[in-house]
MIDO-172347 format. One record per residue (C-alpha): residue number from 1; x, y, z; residue in one letter. Coordinates in nm, 2 decimals. Layout:
% residues N
<dotor NUM <X Y Z> a> ...
This chain:
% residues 483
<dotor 1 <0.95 -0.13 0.99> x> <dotor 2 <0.99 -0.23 0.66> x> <dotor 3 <0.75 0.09 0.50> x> <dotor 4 <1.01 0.34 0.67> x> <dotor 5 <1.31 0.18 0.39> x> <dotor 6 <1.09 0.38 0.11> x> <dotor 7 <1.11 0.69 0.32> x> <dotor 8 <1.46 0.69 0.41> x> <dotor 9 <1.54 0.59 0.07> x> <dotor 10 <1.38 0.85 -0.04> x> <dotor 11 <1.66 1.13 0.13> x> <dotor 12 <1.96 0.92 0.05> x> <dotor 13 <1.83 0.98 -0.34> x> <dotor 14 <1.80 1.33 -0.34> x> <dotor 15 <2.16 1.33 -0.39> x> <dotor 16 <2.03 1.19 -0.75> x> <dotor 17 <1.76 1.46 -0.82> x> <dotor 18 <1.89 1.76 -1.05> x> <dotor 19 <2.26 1.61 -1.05> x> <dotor 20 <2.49 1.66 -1.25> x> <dotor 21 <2.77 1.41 -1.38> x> <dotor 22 <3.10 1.46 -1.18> x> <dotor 23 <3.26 1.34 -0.85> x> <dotor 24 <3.59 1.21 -0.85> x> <dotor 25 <3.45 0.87 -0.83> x> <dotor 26 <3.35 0.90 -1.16> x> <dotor 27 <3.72 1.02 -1.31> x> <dotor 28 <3.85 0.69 -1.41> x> <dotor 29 <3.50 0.62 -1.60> x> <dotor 30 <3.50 0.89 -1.71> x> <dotor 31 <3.84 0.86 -1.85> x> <dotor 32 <3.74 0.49 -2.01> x> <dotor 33 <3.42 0.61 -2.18> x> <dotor 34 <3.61 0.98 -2.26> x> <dotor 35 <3.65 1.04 -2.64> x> <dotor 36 <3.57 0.62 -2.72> x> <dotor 37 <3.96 0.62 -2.91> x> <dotor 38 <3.86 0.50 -3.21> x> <dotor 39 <4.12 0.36 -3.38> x> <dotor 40 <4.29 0.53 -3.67> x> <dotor 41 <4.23 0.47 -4.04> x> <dotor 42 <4.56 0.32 -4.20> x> <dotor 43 <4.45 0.15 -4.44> x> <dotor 44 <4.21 -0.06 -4.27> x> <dotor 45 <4.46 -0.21 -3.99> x> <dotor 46 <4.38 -0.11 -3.60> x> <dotor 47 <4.70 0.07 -3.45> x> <dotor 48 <4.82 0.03 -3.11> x> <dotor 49 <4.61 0.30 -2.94> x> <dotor 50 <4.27 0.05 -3.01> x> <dotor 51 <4.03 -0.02 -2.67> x> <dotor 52 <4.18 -0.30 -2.48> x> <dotor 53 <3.97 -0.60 -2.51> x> <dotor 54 <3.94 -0.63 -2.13> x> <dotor 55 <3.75 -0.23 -2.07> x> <dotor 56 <3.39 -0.31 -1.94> x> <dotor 57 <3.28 0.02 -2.14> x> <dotor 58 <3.31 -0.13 -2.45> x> <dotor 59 <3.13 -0.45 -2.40> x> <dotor 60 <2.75 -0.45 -2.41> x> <dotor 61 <2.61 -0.51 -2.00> x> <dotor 62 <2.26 -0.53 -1.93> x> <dotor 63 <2.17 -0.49 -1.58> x> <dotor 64 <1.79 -0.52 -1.43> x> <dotor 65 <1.77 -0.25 -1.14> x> <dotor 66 <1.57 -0.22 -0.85> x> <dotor 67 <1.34 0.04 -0.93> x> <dotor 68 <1.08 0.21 -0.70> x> <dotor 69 <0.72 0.11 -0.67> x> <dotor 70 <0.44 0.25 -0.90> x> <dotor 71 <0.28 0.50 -0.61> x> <dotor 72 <0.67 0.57 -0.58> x> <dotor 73 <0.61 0.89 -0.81> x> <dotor 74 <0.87 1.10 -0.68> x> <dotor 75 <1.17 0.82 -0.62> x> <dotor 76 <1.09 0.70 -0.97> x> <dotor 77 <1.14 1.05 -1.10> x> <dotor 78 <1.49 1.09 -0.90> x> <dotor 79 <1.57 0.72 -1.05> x> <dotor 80 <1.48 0.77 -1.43> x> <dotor 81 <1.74 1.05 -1.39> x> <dotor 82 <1.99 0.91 -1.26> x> <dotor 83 <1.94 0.60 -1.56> x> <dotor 84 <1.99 0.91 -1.78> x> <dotor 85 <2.31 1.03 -1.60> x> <dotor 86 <2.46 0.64 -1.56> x> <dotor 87 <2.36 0.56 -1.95> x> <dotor 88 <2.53 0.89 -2.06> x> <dotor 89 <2.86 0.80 -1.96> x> <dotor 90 <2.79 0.39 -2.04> x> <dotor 91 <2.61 0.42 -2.34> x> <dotor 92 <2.74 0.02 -2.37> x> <dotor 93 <2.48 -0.03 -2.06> x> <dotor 94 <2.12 -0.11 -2.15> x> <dotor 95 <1.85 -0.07 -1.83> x> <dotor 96 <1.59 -0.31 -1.73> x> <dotor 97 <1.38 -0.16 -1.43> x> <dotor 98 <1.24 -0.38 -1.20> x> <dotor 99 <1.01 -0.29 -0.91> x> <dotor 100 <1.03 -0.61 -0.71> x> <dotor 101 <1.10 -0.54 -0.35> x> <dotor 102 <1.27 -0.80 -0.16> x> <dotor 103 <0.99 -1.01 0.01> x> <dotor 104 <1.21 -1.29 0.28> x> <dotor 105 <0.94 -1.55 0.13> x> <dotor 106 <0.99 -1.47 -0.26> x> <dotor 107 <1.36 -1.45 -0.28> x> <dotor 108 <1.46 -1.84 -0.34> x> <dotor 109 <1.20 -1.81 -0.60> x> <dotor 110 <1.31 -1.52 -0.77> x> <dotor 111 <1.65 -1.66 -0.75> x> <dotor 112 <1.56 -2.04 -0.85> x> <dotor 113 <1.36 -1.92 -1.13> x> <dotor 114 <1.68 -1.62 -1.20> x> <dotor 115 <1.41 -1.36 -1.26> x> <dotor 116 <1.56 -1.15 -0.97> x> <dotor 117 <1.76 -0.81 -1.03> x> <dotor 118 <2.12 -0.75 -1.10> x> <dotor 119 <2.07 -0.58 -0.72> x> <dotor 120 <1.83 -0.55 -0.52> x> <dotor 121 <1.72 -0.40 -0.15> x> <dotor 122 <1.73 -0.57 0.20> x> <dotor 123 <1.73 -0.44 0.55> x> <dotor 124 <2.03 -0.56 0.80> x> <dotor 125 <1.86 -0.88 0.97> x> <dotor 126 <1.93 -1.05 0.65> x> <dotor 127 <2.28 -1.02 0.61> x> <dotor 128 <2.35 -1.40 0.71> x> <dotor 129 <2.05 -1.55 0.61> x> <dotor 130 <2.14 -1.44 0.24> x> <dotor 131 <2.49 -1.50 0.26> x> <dotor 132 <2.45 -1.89 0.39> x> <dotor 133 <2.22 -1.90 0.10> x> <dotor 134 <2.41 -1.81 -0.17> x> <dotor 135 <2.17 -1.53 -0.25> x> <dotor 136 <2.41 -1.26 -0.25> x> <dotor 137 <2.76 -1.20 -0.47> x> <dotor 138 <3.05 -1.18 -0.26> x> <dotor 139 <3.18 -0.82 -0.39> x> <dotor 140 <3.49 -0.77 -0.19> x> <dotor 141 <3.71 -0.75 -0.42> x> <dotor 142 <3.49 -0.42 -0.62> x> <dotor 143 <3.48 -0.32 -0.24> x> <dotor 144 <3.82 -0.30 -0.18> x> <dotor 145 <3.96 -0.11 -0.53> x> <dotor 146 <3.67 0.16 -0.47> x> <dotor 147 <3.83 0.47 -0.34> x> <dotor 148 <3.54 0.60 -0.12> x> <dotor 149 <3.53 0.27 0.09> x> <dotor 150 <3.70 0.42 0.35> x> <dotor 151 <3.47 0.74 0.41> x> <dotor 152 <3.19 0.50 0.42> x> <dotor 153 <3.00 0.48 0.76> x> <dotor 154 <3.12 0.13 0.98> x> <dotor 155 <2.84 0.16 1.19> x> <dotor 156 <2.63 0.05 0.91> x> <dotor 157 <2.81 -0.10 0.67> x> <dotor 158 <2.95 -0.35 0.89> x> <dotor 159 <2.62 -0.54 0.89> x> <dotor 160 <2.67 -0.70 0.57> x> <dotor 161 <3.05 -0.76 0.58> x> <dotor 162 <3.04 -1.14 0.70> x> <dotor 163 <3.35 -1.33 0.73> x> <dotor 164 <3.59 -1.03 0.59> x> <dotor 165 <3.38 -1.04 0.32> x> <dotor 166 <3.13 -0.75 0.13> x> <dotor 167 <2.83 -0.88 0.03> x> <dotor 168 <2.63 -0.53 0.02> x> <dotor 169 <2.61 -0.15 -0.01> x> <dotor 170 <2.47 0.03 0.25> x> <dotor 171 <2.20 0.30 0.18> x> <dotor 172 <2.11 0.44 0.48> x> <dotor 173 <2.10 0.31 0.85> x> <dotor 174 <1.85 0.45 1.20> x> <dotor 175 <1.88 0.41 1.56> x> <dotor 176 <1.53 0.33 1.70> x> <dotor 177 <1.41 0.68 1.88> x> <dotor 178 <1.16 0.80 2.07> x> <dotor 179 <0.98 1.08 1.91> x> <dotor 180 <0.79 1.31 2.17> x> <dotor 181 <0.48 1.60 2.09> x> <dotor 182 <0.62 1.89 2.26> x> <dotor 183 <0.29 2.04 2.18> x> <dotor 184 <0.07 1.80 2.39> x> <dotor 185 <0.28 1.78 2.67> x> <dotor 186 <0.24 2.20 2.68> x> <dotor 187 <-0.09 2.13 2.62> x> <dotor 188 <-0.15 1.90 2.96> x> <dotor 189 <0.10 2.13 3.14> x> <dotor 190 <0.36 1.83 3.17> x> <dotor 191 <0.72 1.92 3.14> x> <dotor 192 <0.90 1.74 2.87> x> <dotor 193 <1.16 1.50 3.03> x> <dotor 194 <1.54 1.51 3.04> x> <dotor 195 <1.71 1.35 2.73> x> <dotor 196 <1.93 1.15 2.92> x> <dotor 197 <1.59 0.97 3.03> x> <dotor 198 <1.44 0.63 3.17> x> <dotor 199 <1.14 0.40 3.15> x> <dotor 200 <1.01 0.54 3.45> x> <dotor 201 <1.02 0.90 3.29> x> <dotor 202 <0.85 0.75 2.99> x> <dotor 203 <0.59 0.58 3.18> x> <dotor 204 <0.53 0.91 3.36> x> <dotor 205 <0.49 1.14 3.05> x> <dotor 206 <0.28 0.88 2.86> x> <dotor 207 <0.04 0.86 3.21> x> <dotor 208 <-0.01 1.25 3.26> x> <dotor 209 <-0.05 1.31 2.86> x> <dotor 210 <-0.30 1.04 2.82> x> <dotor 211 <-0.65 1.14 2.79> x> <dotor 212 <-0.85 0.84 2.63> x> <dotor 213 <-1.21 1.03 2.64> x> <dotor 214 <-1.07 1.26 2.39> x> <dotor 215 <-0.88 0.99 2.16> x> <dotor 216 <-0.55 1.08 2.25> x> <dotor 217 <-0.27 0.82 2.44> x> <dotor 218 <0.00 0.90 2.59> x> <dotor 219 <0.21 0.66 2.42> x> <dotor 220 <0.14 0.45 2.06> x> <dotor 221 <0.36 0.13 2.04> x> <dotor 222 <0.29 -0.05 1.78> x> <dotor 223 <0.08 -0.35 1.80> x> <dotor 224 <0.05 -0.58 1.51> x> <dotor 225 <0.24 -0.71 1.24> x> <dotor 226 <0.61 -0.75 1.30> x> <dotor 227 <0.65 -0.43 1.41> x> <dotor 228 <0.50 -0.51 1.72> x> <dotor 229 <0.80 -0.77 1.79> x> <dotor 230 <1.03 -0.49 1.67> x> <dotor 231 <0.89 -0.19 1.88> x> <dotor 232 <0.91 -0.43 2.18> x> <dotor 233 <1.25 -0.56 2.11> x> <dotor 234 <1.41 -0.22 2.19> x> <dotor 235 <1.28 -0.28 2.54> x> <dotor 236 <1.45 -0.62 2.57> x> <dotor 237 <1.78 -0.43 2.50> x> <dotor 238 <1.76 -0.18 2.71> x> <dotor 239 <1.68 -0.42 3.03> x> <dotor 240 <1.98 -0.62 2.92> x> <dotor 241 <1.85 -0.93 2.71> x> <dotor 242 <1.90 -1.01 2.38> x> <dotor 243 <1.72 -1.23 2.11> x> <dotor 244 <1.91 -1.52 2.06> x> <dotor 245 <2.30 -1.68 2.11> x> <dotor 246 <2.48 -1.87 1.86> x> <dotor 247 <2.75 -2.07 1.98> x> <dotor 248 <2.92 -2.35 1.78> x> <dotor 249 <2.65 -2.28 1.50> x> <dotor 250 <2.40 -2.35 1.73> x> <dotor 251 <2.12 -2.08 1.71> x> <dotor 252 <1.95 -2.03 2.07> x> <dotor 253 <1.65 -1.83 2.17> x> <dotor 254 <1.70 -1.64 2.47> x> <dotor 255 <1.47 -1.39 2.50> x> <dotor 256 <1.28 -1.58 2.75> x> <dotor 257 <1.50 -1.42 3.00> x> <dotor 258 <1.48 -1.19 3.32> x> <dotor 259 <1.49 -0.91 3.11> x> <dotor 260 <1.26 -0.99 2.87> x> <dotor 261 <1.01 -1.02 3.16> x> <dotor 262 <1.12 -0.72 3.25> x> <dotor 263 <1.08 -0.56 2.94> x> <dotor 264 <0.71 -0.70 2.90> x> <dotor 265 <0.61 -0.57 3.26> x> <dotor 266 <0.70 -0.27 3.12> x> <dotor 267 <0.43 -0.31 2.84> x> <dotor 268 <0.17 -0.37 3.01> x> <dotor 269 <0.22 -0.12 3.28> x> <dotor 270 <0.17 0.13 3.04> x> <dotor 271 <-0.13 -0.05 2.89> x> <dotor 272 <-0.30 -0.15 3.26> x> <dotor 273 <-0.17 0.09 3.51> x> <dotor 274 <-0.14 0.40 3.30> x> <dotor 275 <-0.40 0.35 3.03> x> <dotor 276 <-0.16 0.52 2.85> x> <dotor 277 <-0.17 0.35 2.50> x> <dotor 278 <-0.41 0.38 2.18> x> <dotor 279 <-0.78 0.18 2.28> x> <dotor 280 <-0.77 0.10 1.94> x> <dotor 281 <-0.37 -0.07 2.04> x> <dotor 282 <-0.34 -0.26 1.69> x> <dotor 283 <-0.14 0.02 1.49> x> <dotor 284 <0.11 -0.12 1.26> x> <dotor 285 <0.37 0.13 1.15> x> <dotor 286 <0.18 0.34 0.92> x> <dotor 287 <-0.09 0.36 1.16> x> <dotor 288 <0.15 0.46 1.44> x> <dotor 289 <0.29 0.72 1.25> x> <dotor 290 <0.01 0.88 1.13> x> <dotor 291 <-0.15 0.90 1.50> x> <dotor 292 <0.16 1.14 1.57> x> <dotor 293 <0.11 1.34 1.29> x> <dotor 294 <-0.24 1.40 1.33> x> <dotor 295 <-0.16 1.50 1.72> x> <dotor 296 <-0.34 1.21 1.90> x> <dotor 297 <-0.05 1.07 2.07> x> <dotor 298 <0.25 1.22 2.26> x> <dotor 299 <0.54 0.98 2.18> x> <dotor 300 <0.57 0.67 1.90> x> <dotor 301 <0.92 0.46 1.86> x> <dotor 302 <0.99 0.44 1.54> x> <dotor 303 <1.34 0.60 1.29> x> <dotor 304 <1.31 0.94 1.40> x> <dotor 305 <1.33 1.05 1.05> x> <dotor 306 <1.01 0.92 0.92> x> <dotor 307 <0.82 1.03 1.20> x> <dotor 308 <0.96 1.40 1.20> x> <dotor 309 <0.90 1.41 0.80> x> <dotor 310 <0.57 1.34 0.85> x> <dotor 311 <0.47 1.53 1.14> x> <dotor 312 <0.64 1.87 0.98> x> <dotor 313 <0.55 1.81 0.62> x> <dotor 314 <0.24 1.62 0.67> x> <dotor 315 <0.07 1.65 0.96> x> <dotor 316 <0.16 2.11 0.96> x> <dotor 317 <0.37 2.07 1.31> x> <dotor 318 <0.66 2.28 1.35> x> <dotor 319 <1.01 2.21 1.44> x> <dotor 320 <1.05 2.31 1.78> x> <dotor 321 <0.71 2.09 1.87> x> <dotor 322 <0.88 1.73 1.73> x> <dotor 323 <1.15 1.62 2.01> x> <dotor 324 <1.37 1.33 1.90> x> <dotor 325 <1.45 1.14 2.23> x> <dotor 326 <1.70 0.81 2.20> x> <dotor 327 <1.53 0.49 2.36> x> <dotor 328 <1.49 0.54 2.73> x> <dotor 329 <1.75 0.36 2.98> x> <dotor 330 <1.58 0.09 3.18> x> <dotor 331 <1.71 0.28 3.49> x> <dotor 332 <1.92 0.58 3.58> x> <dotor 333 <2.27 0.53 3.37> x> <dotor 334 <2.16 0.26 3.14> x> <dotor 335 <2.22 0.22 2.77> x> <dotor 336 <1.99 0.39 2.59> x> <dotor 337 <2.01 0.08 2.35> x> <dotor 338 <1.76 0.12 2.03> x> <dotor 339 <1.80 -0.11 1.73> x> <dotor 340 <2.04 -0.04 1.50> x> <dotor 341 <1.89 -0.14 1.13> x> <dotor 342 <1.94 -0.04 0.78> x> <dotor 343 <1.87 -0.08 0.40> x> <dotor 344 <2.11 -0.22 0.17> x> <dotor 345 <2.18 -0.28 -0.19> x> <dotor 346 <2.33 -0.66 -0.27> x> <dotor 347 <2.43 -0.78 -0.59> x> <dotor 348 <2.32 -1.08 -0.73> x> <dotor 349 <2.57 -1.40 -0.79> x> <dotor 350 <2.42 -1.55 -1.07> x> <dotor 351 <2.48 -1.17 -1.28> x> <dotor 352 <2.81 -1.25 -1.48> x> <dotor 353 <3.12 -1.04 -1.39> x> <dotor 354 <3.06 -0.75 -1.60> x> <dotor 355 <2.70 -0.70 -1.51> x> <dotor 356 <2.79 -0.72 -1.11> x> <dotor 357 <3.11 -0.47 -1.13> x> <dotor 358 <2.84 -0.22 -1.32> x> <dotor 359 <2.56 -0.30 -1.09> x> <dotor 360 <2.86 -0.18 -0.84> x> <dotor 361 <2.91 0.11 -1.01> x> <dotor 362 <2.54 0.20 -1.09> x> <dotor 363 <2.46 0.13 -0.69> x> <dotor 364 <2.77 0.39 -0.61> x> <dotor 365 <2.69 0.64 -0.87> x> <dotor 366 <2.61 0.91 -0.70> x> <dotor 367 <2.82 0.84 -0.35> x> <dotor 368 <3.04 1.16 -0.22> x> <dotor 369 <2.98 1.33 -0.59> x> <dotor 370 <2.97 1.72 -0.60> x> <dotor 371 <2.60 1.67 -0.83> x> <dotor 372 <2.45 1.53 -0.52> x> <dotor 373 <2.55 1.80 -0.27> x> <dotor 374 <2.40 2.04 -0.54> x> <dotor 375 <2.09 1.84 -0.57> x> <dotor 376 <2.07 1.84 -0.16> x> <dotor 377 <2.07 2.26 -0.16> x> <dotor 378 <1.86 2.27 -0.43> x> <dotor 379 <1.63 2.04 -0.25> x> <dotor 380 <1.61 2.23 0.01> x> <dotor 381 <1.54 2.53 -0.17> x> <dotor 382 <1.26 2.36 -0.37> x> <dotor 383 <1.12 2.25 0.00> x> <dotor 384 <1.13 2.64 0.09> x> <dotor 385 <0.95 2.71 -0.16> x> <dotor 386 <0.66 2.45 -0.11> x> <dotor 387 <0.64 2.62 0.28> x> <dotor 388 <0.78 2.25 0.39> x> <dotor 389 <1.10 2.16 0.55> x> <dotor 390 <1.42 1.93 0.46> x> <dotor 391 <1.48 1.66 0.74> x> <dotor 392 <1.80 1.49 0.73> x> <dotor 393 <1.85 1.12 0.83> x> <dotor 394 <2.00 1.03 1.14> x> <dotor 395 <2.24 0.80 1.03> x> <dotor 396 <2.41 0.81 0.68> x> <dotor 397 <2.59 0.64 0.44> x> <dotor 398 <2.93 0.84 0.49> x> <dotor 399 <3.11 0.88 0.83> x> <dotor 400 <2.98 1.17 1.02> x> <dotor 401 <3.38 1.31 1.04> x> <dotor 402 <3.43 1.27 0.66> x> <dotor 403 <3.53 1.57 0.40> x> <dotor 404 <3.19 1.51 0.29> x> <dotor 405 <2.99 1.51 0.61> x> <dotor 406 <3.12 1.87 0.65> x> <dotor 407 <3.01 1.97 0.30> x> <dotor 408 <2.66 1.85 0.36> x> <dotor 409 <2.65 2.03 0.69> x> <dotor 410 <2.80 2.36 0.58> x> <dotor 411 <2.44 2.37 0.34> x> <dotor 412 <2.26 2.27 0.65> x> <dotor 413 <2.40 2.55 0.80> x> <dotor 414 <2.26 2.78 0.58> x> <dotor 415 <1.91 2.75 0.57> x> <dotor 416 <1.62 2.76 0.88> x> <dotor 417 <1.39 2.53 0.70> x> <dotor 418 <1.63 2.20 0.79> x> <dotor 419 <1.50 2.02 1.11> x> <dotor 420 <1.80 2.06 1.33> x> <dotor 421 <1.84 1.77 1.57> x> <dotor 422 <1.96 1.83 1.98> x> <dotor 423 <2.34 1.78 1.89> x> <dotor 424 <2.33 1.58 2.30> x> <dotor 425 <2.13 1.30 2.18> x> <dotor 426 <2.42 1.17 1.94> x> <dotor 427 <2.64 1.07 2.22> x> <dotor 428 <2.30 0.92 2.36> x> <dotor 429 <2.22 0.68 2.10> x> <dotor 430 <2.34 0.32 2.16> x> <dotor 431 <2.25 0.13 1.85> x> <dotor 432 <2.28 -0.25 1.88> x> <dotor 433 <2.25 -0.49 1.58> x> <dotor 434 <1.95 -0.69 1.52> x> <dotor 435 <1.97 -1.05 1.57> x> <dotor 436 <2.09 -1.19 1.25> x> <dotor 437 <1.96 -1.51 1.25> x> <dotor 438 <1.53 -1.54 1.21> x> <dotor 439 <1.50 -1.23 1.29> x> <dotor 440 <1.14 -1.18 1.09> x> <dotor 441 <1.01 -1.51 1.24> x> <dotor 442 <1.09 -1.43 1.60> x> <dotor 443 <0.92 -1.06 1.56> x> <dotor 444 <0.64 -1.18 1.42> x> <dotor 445 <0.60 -1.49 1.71> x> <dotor 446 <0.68 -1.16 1.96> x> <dotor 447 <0.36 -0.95 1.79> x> <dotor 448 <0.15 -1.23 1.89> x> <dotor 449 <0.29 -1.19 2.24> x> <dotor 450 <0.21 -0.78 2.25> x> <dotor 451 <-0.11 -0.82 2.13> x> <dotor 452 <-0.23 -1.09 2.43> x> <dotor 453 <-0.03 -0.85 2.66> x> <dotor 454 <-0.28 -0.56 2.53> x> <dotor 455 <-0.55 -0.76 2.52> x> <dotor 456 <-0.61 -0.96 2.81> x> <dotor 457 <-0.52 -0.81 3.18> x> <dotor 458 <-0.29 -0.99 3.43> x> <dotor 459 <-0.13 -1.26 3.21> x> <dotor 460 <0.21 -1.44 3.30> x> <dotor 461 <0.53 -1.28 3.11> x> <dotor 462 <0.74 -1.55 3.21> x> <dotor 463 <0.48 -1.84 3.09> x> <dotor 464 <0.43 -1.65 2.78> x> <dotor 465 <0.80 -1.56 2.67> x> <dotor 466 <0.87 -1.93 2.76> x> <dotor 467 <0.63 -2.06 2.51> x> <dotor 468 <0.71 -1.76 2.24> x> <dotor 469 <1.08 -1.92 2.29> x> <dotor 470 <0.96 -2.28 2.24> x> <dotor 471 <0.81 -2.18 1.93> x> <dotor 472 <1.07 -1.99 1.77> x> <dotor 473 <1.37 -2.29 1.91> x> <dotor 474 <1.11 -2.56 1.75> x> <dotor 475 <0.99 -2.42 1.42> x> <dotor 476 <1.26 -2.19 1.28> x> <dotor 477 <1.63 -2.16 1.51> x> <dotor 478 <1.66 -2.56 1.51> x> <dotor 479 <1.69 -2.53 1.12> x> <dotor 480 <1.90 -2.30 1.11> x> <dotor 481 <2.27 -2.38 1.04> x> <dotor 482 <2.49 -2.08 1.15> x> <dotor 483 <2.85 -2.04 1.13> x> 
């Protein structure tokens, strides 16, 4: 899961691409930097108009950003101009990339050693974990005087307020979807299932799509690393369980329950009754992904954006062959629960005050400007062009009834080479948080669980959630000091 934060990231910084300076969230820089008033000559002696000592745009601020990865080409091209734009209007600012990318077992280093970035990326299961660390800058008060904060999407952003406190800057957020092949259902003469569906309809598509003497299944969950535990967790959800409790700072696993039996039964009818999954079941996400792009399965779980960008601008699908479902309800009127996850910006405490409130500002840069919705159109145009299509996230950073939201949409509206989602499965989705505590260890302990489930026929789900629990308790929740 964590190769779709690239992806994703990757929309949210169009608004960078081709930008121009401008938004009013930029006016009161703009009126700082504006002109530099340098002071008069009289003789040698400053007059009253001088720079007041305390504006940040006349201090020199170095700040080491989080900068795309080499293979990155495109994102590092959208990045190097935005540096351009930013270091126009803060010529005082001097840039330091850095392409680290935040890795759960090399951050105390990084942070021990201070070699990590002014900011840097994180997904939403890490929110607490940082934060009870001291690994993050408490930025509420830069929060609260930024004028946009309001027009910013809750949903998301809430992960990483902790205490009434801001500790980061959401970039982007998913629901976990189902993403369906309209194609090889035609194909097998199965009728595509309603929206508002369950696991039984899911179980029944996957069965009649499957056809594992030609290589294709009718379903591809994914099977190793921790996106096994992730794929799987959605499942948990929807039958009603959850990963853990905290009470009194007491961190409990609890997945061992009815529901995650539940939840596994489901897995392994799918793999022993239907034969609907991959023979080769050990895809990771990439590998999951690129099976549905290539047409050799007919559904995989995953952000619905990253598999719909690379089915139509990959794989040569069309639009009206890639269905985005929500989860499936465990039965008829359940939630159609899917994890709710995201990527973040955070700040780093040990930056000094000036470089954190213009990490801030470099990390909001773009946020509700005009340049960005120009970038977005011209984007799209540009993706015309190339014969491939624009596919919007899901879930962005602004609220979905903002001034803005409308803007983007009105360009939406405009052209037929933007993927248009159903407009039923918003009221569909049910996102709910991932567990904030462990989160990483207890997906990678429930990968180990999928893959026996695959691999070996009539095993015990209670016997082996019950040990998975053990596990996680022994080695990682009992050290684990919540509030």
């Amino acid at each position: 899961m964590r190769k779709f934060s690239a992806v994703l990231m990757c929309l949210m910084l169009l608004g960078s691409l081709l930008a121009a300076c401008g938004g009013k969230n930029n006016a009161s820089d703009q009126a700082n930097n504006g002109g530099a008033n340098t002071p008069s000559n009289t003789g040698g002696t400053n007059t009253a108009t001088d720079e007041p000592k305390d504006d940040i745009t006349q201090r020199k601020v170095t700040l080491k950003i989080h900068y795309p990865l080499p293979d990155e080409t495109t994102l590092r091209a959208q990045e190097d101009d935005k540096i351009a734009r930013f270091q126009a209007m803060y010529p005082n600012v001097t840039i330091i990339k850095d392409d680290w990318q935040y890795d759960i077992n090399e951050i105390g280093v990084k942070m021990a050693s201070n070699e990590a970035p002014t900011f840097y990326n994180t997904w939403a299961t890490e929110a607490n974990f940082l934060v009870e660390r001291g690994w993050v800058a408490d930025i509420t008060d830069l929060w609260n005087s930024w004028e946009y904060k309001d027009e910013i999407n809750p949903v998301i952003q809430n992960q990483f307020i902790v205490d009434g406190k801001v500790f980061g800057i959401t970039q982007n957020g998913y629901i976990t979807s189902t993403v369906v092949n309209k194609k090889i259902l035609d194909d097998k003469g199965v009728s595509i299932p309603a929206l508002d569906w369950t696991w039984d309809d899911m179980y029944n598509t996957a069965k009649a799509v499957a056809d594992p003497k030609k290589g294709i299944s009718g379903i591809a969950p994914m099977g190793k690393g921790n996106e096994a535990g992730w794929n799987w967790t959605n499942f948990l959800f929807e039958a009603g369980g959850d990963i853990e409790n905290n009470v009194d700072g007491k961190v409990t696993a609890v997945f061992n329950s009815d529901a995650g039996i539940k939840a596994l039964d489901f897995y392994k009818k799918l793999r022993w009754e239907a034969n609907a999954i991959p023979q080769d079941w050990a895809l990771g996400w990439g590998d999951a992904v690129s099976s549905f792009q290539q047409g050799r399965t007919g559904m995989v779980i995953a952000g619905a954006f990253d598999v719909v960008q690379a089915a139509l601008n990959e794989g040569g699908m069309k639009p009206e062959d890639v269905l985005v479902y929500p989860m499936p309800a465990a039965e008829a009127g359940g939630k159609h629960y899917g994890i709710l996850g995201g990527n973040y910006l955070v700040i780093n405490p040990n930056a000094t005050k000036d470089e954190q409130e213009m990490a801030f500002r470099y990390i909001t840069f773009d946020y509700f400007s005009e340049g960005s919705l120009k970038a977005v159109e011209d984007t799209i145009n540009a993706r015309k062009a190339e014969g491939k299509y624009y596919v919007p996230t899901p879930l962005e950073y602004f609220k979905e009834d903002s001034e803005y939201a409308g803007k983007i949409q009105a360009i939406y509206d405009k052209y037929d080479n933007v993927y248009k989602y159903d407009p039923n499965l918003f009221s569909l989705l049910e996102g709910k948080p991932e567990a904030q505590f462990g989160t990483q260890d207890y997906y990678a302990t429930m990968s180990n669980v999928v893959q026996e489930s695959f691999s070996k026929k009539d095993t015990d789900s209670k016997k082996q959630l019950d040990v998975a629990a053990q596990f996680v308790q022994e080695n990682y929740f009992d050290k684990i000091e919540a509030k």
